[in-house]
The first five atom37 places (N, CA, C, CB, O) and aatype in JSON, in Angstrom:
{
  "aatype": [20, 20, 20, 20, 20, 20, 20, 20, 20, 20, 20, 20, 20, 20, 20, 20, 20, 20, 20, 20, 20, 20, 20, 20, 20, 20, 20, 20, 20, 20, 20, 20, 20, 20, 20, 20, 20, 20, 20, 20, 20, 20, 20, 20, 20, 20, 20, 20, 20, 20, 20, 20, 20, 20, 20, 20, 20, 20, 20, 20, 20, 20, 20, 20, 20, 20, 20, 20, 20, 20, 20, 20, 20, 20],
  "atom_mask": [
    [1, 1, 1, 1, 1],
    [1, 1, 1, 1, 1],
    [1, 1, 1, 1, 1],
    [1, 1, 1, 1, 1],
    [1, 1, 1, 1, 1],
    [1, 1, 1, 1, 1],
    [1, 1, 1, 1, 1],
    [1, 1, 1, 1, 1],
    [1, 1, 1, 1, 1],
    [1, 1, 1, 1, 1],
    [1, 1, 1, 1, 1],
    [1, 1, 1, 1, 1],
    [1, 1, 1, 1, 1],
    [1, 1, 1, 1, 1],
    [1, 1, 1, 1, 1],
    [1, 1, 1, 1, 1],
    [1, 1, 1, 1, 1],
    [1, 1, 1, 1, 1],
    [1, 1, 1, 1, 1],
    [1, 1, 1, 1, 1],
    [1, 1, 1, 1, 1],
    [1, 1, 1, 1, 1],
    [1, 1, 1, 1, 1],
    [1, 1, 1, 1, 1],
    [1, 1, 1, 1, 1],
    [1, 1, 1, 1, 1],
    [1, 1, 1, 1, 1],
    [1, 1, 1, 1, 1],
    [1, 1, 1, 1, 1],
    [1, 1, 1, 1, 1],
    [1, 1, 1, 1, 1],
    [1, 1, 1, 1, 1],
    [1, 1, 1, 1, 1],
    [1, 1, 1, 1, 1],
    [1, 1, 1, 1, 1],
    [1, 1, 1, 1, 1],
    [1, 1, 1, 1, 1],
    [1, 1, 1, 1, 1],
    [1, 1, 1, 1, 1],
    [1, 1, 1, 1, 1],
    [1, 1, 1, 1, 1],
    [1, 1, 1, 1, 1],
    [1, 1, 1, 1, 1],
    [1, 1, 1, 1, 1],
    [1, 1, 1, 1, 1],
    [1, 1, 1, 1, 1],
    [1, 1, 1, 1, 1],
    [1, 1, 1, 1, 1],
    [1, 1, 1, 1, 1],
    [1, 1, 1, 1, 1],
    [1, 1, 1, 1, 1],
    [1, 1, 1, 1, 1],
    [1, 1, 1, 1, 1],
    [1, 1, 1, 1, 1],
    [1, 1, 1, 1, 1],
    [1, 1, 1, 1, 1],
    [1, 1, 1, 1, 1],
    [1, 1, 1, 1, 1],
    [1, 1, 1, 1, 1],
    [1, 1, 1, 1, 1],
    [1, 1, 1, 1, 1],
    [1, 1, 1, 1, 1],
    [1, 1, 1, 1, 1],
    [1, 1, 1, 1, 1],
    [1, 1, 1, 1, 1],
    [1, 1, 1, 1, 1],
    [1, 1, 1, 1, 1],
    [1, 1, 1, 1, 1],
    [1, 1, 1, 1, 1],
    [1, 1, 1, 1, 1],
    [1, 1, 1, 1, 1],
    [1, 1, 1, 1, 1],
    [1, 1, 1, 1, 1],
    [1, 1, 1, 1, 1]
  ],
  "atom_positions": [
    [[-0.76, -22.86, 7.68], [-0.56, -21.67, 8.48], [-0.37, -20.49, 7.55], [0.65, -21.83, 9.44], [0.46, -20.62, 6.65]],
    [[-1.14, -19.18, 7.68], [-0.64, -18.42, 7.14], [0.3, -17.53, 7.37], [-1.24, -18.1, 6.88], [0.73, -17.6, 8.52]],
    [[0.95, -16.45, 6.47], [1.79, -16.07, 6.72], [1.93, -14.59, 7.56], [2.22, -16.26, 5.72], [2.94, -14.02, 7.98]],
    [[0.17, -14.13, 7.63], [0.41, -12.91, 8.99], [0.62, -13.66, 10.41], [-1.17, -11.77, 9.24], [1.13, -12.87, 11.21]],
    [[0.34, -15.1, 11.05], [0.44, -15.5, 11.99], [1.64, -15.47, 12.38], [-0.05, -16.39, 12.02], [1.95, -14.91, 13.43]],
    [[2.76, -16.23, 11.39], [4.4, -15.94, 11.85], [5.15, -14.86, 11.43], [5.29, -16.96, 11.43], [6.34, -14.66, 11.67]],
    [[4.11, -13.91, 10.56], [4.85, -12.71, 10.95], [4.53, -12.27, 12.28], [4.62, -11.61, 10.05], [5.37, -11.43, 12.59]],
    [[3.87, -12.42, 13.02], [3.23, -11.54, 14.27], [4.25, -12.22, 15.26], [1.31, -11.79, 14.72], [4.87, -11.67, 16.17]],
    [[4.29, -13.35, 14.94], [5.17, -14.33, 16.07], [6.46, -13.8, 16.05], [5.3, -16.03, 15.7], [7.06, -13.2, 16.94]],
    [[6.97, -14.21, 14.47], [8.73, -13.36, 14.6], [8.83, -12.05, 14.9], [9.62, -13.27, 13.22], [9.95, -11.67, 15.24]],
    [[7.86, -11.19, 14.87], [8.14, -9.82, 15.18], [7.62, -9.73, 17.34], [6.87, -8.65, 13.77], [7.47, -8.63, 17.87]],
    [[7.53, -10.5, 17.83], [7.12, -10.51, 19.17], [8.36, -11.61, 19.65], [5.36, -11.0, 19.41], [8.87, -11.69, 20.76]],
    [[8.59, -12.26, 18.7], [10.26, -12.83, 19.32], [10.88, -12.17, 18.84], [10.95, -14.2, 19.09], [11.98, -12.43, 19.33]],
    [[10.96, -11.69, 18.4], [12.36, -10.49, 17.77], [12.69, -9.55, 18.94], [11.81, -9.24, 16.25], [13.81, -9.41, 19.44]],
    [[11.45, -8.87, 19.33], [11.15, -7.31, 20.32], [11.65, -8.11, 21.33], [9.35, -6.46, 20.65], [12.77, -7.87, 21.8]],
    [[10.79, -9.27, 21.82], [11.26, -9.55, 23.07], [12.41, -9.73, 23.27], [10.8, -10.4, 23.53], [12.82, -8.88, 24.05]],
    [[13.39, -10.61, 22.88], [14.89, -10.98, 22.48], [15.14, -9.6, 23.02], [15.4, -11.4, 20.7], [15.48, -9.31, 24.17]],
    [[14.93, -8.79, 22.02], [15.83, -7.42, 22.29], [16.27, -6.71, 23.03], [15.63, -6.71, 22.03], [17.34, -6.1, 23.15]],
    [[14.68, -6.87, 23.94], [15.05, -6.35, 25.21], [15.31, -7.29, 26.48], [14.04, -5.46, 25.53], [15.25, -7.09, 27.69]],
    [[15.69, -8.69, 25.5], [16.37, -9.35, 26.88], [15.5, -10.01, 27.92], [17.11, -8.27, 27.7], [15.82, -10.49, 29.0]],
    [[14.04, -9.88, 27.17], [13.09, -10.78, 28.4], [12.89, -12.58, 27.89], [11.1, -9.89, 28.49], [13.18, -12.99, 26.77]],
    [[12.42, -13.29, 28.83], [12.07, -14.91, 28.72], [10.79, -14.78, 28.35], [12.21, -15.9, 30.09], [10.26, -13.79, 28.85]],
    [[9.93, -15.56, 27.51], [8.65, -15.52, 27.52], [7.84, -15.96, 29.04], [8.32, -16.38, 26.36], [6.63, -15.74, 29.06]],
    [[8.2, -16.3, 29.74], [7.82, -16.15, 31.12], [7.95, -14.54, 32.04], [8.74, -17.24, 31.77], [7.46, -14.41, 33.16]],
    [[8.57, -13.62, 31.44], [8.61, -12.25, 31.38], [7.59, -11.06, 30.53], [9.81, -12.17, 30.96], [6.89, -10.14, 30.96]],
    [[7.84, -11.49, 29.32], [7.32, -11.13, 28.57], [5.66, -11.57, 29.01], [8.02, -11.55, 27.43], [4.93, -10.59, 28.86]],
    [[4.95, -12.73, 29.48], [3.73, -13.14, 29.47], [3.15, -12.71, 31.09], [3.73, -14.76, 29.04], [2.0, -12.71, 31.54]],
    [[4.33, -12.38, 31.65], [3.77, -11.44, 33.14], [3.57, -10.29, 32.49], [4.92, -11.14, 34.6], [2.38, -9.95, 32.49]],
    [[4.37, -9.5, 31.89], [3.81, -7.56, 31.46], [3.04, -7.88, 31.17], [4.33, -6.38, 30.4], [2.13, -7.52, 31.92]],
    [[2.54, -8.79, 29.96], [1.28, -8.41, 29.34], [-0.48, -9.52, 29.96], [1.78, -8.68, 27.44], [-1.59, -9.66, 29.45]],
    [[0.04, -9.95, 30.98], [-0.97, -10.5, 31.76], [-1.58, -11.99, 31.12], [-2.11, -9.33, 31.87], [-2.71, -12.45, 31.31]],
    [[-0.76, -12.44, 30.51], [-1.03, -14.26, 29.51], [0.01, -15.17, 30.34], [-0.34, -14.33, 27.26], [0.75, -14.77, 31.24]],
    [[-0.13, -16.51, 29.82], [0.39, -17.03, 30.2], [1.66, -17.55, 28.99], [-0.48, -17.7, 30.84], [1.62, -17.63, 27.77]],
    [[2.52, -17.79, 29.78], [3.96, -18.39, 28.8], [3.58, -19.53, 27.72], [5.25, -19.25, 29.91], [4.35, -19.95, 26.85]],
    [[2.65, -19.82, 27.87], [1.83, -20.92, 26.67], [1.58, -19.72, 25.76], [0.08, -21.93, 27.21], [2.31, -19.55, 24.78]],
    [[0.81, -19.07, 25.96], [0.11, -17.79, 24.91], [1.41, -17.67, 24.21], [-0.55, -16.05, 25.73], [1.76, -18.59, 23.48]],
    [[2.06, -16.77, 24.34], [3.46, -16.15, 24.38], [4.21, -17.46, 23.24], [4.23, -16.03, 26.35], [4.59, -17.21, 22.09]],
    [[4.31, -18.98, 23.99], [5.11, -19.64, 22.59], [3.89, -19.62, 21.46], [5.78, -21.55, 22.86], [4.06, -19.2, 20.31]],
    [[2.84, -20.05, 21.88], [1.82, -20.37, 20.79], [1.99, -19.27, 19.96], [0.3, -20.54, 21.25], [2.19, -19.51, 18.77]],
    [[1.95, -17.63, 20.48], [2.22, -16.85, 19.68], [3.8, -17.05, 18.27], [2.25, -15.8, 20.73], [3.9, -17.04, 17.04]],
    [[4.58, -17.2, 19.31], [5.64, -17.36, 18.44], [6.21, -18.05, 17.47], [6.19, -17.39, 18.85], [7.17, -17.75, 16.76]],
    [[5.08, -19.67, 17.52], [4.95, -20.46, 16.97], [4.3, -20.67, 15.5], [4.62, -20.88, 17.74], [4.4, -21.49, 14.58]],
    [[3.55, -19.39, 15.8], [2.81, -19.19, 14.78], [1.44, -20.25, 14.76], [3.77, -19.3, 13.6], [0.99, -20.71, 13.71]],
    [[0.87, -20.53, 16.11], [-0.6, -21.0, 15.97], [-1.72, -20.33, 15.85], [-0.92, -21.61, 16.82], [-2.22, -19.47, 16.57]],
    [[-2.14, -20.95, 14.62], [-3.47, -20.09, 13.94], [-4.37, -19.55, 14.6], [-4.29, -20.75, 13.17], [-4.93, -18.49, 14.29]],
    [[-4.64, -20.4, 15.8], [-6.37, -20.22, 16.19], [-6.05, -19.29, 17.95], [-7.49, -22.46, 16.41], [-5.52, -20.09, 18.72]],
    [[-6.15, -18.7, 18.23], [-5.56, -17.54, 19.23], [-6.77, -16.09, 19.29], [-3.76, -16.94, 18.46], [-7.31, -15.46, 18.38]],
    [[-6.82, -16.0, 20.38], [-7.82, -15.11, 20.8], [-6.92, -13.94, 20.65], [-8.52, -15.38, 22.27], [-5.8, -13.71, 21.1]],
    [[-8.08, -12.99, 19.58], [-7.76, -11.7, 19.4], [-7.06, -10.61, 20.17], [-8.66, -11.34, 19.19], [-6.33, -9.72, 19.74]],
    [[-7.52, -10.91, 21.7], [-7.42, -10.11, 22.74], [-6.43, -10.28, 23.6], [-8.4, -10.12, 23.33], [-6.02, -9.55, 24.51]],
    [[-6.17, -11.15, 23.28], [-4.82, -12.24, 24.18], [-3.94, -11.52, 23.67], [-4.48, -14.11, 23.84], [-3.39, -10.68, 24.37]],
    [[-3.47, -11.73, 21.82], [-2.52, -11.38, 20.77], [-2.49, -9.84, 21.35], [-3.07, -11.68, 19.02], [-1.39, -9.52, 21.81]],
    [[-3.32, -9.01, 21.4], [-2.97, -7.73, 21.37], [-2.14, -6.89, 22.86], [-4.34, -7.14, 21.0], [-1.4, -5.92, 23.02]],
    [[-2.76, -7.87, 23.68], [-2.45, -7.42, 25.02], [-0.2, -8.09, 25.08], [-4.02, -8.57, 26.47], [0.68, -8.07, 25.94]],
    [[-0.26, -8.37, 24.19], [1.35, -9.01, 24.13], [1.91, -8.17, 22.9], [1.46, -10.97, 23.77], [3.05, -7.74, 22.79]],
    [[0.91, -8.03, 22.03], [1.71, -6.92, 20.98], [1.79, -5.54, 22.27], [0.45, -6.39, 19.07], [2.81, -5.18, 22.86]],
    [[0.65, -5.06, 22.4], [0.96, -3.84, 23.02], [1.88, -3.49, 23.95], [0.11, -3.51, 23.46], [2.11, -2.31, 24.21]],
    [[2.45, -4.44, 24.51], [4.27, -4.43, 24.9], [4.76, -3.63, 24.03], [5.24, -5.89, 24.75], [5.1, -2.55, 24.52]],
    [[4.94, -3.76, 22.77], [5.75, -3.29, 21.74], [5.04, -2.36, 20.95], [6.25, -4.31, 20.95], [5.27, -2.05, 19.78]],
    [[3.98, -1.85, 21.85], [3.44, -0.58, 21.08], [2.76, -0.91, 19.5], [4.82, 0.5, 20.89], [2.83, -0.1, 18.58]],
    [[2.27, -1.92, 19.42], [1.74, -2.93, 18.32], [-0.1, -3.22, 18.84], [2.92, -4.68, 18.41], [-0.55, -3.23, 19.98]],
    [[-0.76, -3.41, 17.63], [-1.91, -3.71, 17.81], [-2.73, -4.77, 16.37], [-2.49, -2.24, 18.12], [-2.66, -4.55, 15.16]],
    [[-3.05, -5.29, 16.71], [-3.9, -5.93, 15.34], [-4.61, -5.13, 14.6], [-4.92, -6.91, 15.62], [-5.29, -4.24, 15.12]],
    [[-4.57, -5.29, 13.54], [-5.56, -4.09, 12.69], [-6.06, -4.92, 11.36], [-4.51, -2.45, 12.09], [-5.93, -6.1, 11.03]],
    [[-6.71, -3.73, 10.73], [-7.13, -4.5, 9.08], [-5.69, -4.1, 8.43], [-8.82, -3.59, 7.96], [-4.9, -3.29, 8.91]],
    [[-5.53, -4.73, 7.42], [-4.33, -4.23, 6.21], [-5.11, -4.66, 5.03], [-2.59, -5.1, 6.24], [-5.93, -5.57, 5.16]],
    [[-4.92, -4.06, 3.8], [-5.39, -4.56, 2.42], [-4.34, -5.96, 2.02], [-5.2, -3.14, 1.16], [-3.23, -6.23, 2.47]],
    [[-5.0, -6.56, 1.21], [-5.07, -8.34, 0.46], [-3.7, -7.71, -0.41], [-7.04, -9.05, -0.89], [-3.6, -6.66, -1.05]],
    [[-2.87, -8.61, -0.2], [-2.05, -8.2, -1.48], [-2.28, -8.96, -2.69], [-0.61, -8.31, -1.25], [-2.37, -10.18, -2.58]],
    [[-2.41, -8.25, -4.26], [-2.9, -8.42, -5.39], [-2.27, -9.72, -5.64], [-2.7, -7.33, -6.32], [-1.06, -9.94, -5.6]],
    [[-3.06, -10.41, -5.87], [-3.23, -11.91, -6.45], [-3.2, -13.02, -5.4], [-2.06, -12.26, -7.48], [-2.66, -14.11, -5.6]],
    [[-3.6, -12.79, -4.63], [-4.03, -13.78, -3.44], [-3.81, -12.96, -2.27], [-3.13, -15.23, -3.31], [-3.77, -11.73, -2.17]],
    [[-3.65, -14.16, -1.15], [-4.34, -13.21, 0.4], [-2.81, -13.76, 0.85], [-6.31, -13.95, 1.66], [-2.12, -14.66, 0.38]],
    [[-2.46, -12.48, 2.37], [-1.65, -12.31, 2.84], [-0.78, -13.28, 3.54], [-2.0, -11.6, 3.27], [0.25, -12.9, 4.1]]
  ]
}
């Protein structure tokens, strides 16, 4: 697993926590299902682009490019 997958996860359990929703909450705003939502948090690799964003954008978050950090990948 790499390590942008569970960053994306801990930072979407973090937000959510915060404001106090269940991932059965959290996966109604953003129109997924509560599977999406743990898989996210879980940090599973293989996850549709479009899914991920529609649950970041709760938190005003979106997938993007970022640069490789020097001497291997992210």
């Amino acid at each position: 697993m790499k390590r942008g997958h569970t960053d994306i996860g801990t930072f979407i359990l973090t937000e959510r926590r915060a404001l106090g929703w269940t991932q059965e909450q959290t996966a109604l705003y953003a129109g997924v299902s509560a599977k999406l939502v743990a898989d996210i948090e879980h940090g599973k690799p293989s996850l549709q682009m479009d899914a991920v964003n529609r649950v970041l954008g709760l938190f005003g978050k979106r997938l993007g490019l970022v640069d490789d950090l020097p001497g291997g990948s992210a």
